[in-house]
N, C-alpha and C positions, 0 to 999 in steps of 0.2 A: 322817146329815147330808143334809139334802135337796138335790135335785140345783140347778145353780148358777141355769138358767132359773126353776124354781120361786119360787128367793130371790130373785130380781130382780123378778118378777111381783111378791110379795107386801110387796116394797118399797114398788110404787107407792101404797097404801093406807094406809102407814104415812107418809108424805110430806106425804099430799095430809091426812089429821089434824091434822097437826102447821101446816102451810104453807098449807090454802088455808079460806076466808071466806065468808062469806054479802055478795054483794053485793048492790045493786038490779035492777044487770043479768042477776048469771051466780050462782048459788045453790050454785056451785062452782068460786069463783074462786080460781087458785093467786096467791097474794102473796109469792111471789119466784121468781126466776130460778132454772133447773137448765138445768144440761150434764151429758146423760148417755154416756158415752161405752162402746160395748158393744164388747168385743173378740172377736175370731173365731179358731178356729187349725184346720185342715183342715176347714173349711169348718161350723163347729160353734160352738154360742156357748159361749166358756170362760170369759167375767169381764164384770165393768162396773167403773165407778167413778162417783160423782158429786160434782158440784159445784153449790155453790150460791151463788145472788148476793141481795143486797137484801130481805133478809125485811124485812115493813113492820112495825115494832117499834111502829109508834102504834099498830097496831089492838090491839094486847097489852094496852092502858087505854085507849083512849076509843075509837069505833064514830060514825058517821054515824047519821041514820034511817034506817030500812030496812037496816042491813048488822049483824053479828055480829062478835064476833071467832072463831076458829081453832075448827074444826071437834071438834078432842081436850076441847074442855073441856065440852061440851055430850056428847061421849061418856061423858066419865068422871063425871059426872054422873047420864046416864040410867042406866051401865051396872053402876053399882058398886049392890049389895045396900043395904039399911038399915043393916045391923051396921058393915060397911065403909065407909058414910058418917060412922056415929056415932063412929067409931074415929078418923075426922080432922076431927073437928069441920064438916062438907059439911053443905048444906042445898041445895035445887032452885036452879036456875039463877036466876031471878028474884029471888032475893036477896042477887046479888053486881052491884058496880056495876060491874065488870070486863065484865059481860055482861049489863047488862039496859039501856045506854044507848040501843040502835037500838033499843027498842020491842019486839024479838022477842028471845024468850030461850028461846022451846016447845023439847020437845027429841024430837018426833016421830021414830021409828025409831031414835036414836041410840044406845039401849041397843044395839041389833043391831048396830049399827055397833062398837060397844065389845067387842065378842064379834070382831067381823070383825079389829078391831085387835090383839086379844089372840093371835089365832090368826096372825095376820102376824109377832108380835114371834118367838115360838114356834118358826116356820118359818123364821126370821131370829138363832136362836141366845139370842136375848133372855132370860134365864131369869126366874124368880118374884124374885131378890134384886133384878136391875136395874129389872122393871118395878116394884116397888114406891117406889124412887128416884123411878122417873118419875112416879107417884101422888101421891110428896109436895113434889117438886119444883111439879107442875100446882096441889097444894092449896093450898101456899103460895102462888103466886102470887093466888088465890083470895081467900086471906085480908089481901091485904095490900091489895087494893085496896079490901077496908071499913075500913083504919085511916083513923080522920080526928084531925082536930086542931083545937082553938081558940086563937082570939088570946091571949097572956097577957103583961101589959105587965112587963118585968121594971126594973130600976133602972137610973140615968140616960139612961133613955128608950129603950132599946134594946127591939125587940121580939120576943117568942121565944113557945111553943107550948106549950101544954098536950095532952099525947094523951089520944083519944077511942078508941073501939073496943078497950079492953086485954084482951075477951079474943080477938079476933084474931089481936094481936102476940104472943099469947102458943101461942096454936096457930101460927102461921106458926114463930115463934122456935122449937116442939118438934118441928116437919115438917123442917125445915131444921137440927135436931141445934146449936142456939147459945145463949148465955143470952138470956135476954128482956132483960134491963138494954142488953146491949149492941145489941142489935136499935135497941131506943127511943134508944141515944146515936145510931148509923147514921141515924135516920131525921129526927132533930131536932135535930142540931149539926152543925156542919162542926170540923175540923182545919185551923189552918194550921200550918205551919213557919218558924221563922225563927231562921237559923243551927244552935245545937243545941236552941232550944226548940222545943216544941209546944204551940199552943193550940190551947185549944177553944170555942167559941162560940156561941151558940144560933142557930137558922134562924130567919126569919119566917117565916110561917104558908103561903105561895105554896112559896117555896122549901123548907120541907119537903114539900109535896103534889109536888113535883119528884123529889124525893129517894126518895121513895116510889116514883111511876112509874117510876124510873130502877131503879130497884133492882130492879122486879118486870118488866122490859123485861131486865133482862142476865139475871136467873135464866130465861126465858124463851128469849132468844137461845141462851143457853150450854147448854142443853138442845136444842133445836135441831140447834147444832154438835156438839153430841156423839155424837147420834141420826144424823148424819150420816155423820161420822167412825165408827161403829158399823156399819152398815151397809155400810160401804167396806172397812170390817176384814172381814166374810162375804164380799162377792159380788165382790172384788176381789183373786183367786187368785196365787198365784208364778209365776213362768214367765210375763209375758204380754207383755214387753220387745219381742218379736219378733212380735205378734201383728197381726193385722191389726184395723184401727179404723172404725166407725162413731159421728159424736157428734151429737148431736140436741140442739138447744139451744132449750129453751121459756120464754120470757122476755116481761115483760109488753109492750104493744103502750104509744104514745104513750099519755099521760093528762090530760086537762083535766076536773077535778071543779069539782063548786059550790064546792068548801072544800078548796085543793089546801095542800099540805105541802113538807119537805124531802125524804118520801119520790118524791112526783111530781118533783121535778126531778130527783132522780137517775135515776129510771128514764125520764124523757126525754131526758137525758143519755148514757146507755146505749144509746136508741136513736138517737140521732143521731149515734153513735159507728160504734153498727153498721150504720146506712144510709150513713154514711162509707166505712166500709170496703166494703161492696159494692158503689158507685157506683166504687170507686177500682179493684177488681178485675172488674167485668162491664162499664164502659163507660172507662175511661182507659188503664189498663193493655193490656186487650185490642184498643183502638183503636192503639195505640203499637205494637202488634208484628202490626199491619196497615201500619203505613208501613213498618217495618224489613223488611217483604218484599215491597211495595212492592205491595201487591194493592188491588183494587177495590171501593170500601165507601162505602154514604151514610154520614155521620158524623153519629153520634147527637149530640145536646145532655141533658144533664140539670141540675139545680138543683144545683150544690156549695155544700154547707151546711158548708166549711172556716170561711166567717165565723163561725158558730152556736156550733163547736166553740171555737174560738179565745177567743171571748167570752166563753164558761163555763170554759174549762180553761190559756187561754196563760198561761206564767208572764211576769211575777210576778201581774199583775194583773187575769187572769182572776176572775170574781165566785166562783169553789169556793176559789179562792187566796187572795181576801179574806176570804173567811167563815172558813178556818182559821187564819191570822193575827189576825182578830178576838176569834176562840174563845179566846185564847193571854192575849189582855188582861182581869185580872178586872172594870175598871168597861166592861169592855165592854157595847154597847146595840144591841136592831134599829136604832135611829138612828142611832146613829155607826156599825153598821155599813151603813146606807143612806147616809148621807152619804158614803163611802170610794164606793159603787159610783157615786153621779152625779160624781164629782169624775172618776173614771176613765175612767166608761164616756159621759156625757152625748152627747156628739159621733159616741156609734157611733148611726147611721139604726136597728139591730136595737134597742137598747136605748131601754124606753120610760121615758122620765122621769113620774109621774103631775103632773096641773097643781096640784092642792091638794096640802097636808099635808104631810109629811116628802120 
């Protein structure tokens, strides 16, 4: 077993695989949050743990110009031999639309890098059964983002799909150990309930490509979470209840993109959470137990962004509060759920109402 610093080194490369992206800016950008917390006990490092926040699950299927998604797939790509492509149905990066959106899909040194990963999992306990999971987990994903489908008008007007790409679904459905049949019901009907029936229903043609994305976005997550959780099980020793702690938390900075998402407000969210908290501990708090001993001090001012917080998170009616309550109703709409935030929020100065449109 190698020793415990080694495992934690050789963590970070497995990580940064999995979690970080080709942006426009940083051509190694981490796309989520970690707290590493490393324990110490006679003066010697004996353990870590990590935590992770906010993986951006859009880049998982769709990519801006100029960015990629996750560094691992463009490895296992370069790095897997012919045989071992042809064994899960793989073809070069530029022919999966999971990775050829941003225009760049080259996979320049990445084979190396695949070697470098392999040899990290190794040194991380990871043996040949699990990492081949991980192979067919990543393939699938792979394959599922060339299923497509067309319109197909089914009787009294209802509209539902025909699938395209079946042999795909039918490599994704053998990577992933499930019948094909049932892949294609997963991907092209919904279930509801009612009372003790179940029905079943066809998708339109949007909401299947939803369905899809979502699908290949949790197998992806959950892969992820468990690479994680895996990791914690190695470098994360008995005995450390009593240890002494450094934690290190690298988490993304504020974001305003051309084309921002849910994942940019959470992670502004995040930071105005955390610039909360430090403004409350390095200038109020600490201000506070200057008058309690009654000592000599210019007294700072800074910007308390309590409003900012309030706005996005106060119950009931915080806008994170409405969008989960909205999520809960099925003819729920961006509209009605934009209608709910000017109703609520129109009157807050932060909140901008736009003059056209909804």
């Amino acid at each position: 077993r190698a020793p415990v610093s080694e495992q934690i080194l050789e963590a970070a490369p497995l990580l940064e695989a999995f979690g970080n992206a080709r942006t426009p800016k940083n051509h190694n950008s981490s796309r989520f949050g970690k707290l590493l917390e490393l324990y110490f006990k006679d003066g010697a490092l004996a353990g870590a743990r990590v935590a992770h926040y906010l993986l951006e699950k859009s880049r998982i299927v769709t990519q801006s110009p100029g960015e990629r998604n996750y560094h691992v797939f463009y490895e296992l790509l370069a790095g897997l031999d012919e045989e071992q492509r042809k064994a899960r149905g793989l073809l070069s990066a530029e022919h999966y639309f999971y990775l050829n959106q941003g225009g760049d899909s080259g996979g320049a040194g990445a084979g190396a890098d695949w070697s470098t990963l392999c040899g990290a999992m190794q040194v991380l306990g990871i043996g040949d059964a699990e990492r081949e999971d991980i192979i067919r987990v990543l393939a699938a994903v792979l394959h599922l983002g060339n299923v497509y489908f067309h319109r197909r008008q089914l009787k009294h007007g209802q509209e539902g799909v025909q699938l395209g790409g079946g042999a795909e679904v039918r490599w994704a459905a053998h990577l992933l150990k499930v019948p094909a049949e049932a892949l294609v019901r997963a991907l092209t009907t919904r279930v509801t309930a009612a009372r003790a029936e179940r029905m079943r229903s066809p998708l339109p043609i949007d909401q299947a490509l939803d369905a899809r994305d979502a699908f290949a976005k949790a197998l992806y997550s959950s892969l992820f979470n468990w690479l994680v959780l895996r990791i914690n099980s190695i470098v994360h020793r008995a005995g450390l209840h009593d240890a002494h702690r450094i934690s290190l938390l690298d988490i993304f900075g504020f974001e305003d993109l051309e084309e921002n998402s849910f994942e940019q407000l959470c992670i502004n969210y995040a930071n105005e959470t955390l610039q909360h908290y430090f403004n409350k501990h390095i200038f109020k708090l600490e201000q506070q137990e200057y008058q309690k001993e009654r000592l000599e001090w210019s007294n700072l001012t800074w910007n308390d962004n309590s409003p900012v917080i309030q706005l996005l998170s106060k119950k009931p009616v915080g806008i994170l509060h409405l969008l989960d309550d909205e999520s809960n109703f099925p003819r729920a709409s961006d509209a009605s759920f934009l209608e709910k935030c000017h109703y609520n929020h129109a009157l807050n100065e932060l909140y901008s109402r736009p003059r056209l449109g909804a």
